[in-house]
C-alpha positions as CSV (number, residue, x, y, z in Angstrom):
1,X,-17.9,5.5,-6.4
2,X,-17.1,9.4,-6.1
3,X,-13.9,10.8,-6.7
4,X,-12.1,13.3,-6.6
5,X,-8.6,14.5,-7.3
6,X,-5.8,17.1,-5.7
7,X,-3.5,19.0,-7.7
8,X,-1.4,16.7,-9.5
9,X,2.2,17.9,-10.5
10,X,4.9,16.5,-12.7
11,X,6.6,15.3,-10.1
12,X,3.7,13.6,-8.0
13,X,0.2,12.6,-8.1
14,X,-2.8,12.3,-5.7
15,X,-6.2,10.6,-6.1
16,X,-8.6,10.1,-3.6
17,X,-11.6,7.8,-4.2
18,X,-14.9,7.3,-1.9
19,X,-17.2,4.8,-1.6
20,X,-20.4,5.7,0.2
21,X,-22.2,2.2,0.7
22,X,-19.4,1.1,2.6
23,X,-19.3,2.3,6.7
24,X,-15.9,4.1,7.3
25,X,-13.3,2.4,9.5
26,X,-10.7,3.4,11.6
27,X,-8.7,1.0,11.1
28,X,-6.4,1.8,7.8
29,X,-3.8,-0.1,5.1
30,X,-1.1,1.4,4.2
31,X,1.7,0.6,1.4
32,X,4.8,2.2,0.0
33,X,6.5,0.3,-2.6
34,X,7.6,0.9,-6.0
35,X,5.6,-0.5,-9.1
36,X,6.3,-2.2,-11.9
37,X,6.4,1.0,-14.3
38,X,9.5,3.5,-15.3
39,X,8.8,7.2,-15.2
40,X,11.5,8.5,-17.2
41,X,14.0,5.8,-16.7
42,X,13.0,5.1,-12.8
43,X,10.4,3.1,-10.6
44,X,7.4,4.3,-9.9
45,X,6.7,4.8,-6.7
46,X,3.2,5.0,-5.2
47,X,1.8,5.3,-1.3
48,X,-1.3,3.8,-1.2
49,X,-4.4,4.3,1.6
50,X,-7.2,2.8,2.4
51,X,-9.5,1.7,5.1
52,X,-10.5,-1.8,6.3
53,X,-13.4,-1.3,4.6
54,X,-12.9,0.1,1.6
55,X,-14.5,3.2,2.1
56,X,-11.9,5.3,0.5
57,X,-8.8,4.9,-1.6
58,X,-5.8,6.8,-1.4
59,X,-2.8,6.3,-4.5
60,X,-0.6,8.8,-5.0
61,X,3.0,8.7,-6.8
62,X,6.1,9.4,-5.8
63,X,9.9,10.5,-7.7
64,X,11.9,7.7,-6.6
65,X,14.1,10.7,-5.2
66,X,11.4,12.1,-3.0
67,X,10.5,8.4,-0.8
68,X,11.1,9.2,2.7
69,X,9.1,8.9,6.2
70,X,8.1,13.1,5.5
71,X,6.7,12.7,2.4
72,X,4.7,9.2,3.9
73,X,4.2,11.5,7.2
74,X,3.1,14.2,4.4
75,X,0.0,11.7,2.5
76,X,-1.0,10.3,5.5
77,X,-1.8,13.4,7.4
78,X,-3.2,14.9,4.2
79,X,-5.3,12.1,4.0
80,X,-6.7,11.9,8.0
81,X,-7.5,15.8,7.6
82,X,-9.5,14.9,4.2
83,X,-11.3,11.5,5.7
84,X,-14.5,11.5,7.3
85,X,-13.3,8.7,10.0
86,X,-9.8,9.7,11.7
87,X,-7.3,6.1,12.0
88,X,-6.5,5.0,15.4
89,X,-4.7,1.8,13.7
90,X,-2.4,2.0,10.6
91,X,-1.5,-1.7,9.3
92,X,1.4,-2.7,6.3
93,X,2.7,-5.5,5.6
94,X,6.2,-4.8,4.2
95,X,9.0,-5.6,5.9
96,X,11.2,-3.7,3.9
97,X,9.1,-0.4,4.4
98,X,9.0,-0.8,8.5
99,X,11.8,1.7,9.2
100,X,10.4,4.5,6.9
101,X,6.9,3.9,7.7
102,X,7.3,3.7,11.7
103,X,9.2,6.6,11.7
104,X,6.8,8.6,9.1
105,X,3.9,7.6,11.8
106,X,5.8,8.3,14.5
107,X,4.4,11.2,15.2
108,X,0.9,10.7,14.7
109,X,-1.4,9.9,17.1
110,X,-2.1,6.3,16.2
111,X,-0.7,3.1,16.3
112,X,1.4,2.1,13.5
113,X,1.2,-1.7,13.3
114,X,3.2,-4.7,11.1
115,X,0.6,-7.1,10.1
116,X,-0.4,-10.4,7.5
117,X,-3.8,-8.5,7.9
118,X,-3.9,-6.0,5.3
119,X,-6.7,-7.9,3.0
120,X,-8.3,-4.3,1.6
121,X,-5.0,-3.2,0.5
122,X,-4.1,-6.8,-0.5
123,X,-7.0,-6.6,-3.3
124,X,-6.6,-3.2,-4.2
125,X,-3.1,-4.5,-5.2
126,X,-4.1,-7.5,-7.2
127,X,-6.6,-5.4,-8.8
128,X,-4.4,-2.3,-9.6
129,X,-1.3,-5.0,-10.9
130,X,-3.9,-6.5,-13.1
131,X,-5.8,-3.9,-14.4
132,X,-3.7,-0.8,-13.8
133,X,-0.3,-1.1,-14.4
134,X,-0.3,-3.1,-17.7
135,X,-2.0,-0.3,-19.2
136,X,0.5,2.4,-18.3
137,X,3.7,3.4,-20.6
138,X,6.9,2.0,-18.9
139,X,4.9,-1.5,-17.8
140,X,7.8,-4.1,-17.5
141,X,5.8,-7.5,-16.8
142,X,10.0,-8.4,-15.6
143,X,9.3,-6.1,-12.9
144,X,6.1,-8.3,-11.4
145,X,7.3,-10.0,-8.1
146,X,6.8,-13.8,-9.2
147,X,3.4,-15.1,-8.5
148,X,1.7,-11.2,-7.9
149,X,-1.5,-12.7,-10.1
150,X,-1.8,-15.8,-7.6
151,X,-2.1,-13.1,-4.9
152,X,-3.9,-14.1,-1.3
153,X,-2.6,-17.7,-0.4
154,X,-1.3,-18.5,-3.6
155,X,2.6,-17.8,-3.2
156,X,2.2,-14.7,-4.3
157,X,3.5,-11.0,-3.0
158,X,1.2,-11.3,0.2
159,X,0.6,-15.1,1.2
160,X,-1.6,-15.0,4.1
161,X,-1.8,-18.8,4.5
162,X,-1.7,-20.4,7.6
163,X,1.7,-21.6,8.2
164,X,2.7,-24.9,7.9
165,X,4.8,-26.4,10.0
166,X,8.6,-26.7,9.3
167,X,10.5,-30.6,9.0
168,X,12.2,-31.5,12.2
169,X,15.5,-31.2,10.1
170,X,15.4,-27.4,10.1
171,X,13.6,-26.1,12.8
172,X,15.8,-24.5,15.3
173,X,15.7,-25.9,18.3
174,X,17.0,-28.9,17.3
C-alpha cells in the first residue's frame, strides 16, 4: 500500500491510501457517519471513500459542527481531482445520510445511488471498528451499534442478507 496524507488541521483530517495491485474502478462507496469516539466531548465524524475495488481509501474527519452536503460536496471533489479513475456511480447505504449526501452530489456529474451493495466500504468498516477505533482516546465500546462485529449478514450495521419473507400476519396487503 502507498500513502499519502493532505494537510491535516485541528479541526479536520484527510488520508488518502492507494493500492496499486488492485485495477481502479469507477464505481465508488461512500459513507458519512459519526464513530464511536469523542473529540473533545463530541462524535467523531468521518467521510469515508473508496472504490469497488479497493484501489484507494479516502477517511477524513469532520467537527460535528462542520457535517453538511458542502463539506461532503468539498471531500468528494477533492478526492475525484486526486484519483486516477473519475466515478460515474457513487453508492451509500445510509438512510439517514440520503438528504445530505444526494444534495452534496447533486452537482456532480455522476450518479448518486442508495444501495445494500456497498461491500468495499462494508469491510473497510468492520475493519476500521475493530482495529481502529478501539485504539483511539475517546473509544466508547457503548457507542458500537449492536452487532457492528457480526458485520455482513450477521444482524449487524449492514445486513446484506437476502430477505426473508414476512408471516402472513403482518404483511400489508392483508
Amino acid at each position: 500500500l502507498k500513502s499519502s496524507s493532505s494537510s491535516s488541521t485541528e479541526e479536520s483530517a484527510r488520508t488518502m491510501t492507494f493500492d496499486k495491485t488492485k485495477t481502479p474502478s469507477p464505481d465508488w462507496e461512500l459513507d458519512c457517519y459519526s464513530r464511536p469516539v469523542l473529540v473533545d466531548g463530541k462524535k467523531l465524524w468521518e467521510v469515508l471513500i473508496t472504490d469497488a475495488s479497493g484501489s484507494f481509501r479516502v477517511c477524513e474527519s469532520l467537527p460535528s459542527n462542520r457535517v453538511n452536503s458542502r463539506e461532503v460536496r468539498r471531500i468528494v471533489e477533492t478526492t475525484i481531482e486526486e484519483s486516477e479513475v473519475k466515478p460515474t456511480t457513487i453508492r451509500f447505504f445510509r438512510g439517514a445520510m440520503f438528504n445530505m449526501i444526494n444534495i452534496a452530489l447533486s452537482e456532480i456529474d455522476l450518479v448518486s445511488r442508495p444501495s445494500r451493495c456497498t461491500f468495499t466500504l462494508a469491510a473497510w468498516l468492520q475493519e476500521r471498528h475493530r482495529d481502529v477505533y478501539p485504539k483511539m482516546a475517546g473509544y466508547k465500546s457503548s457507542m458500537v451499534e449492536s452487532g457492528m462485529s457480526v458485520g455482513l449478514g450477521g444482524g449487524g450495521f449492514l445486513d446484506v442478507r437476502t430477505p426473508i419473507k414476512l408471516p402472513d400476519a403482518l404483511r400489508g396487503e392483508k
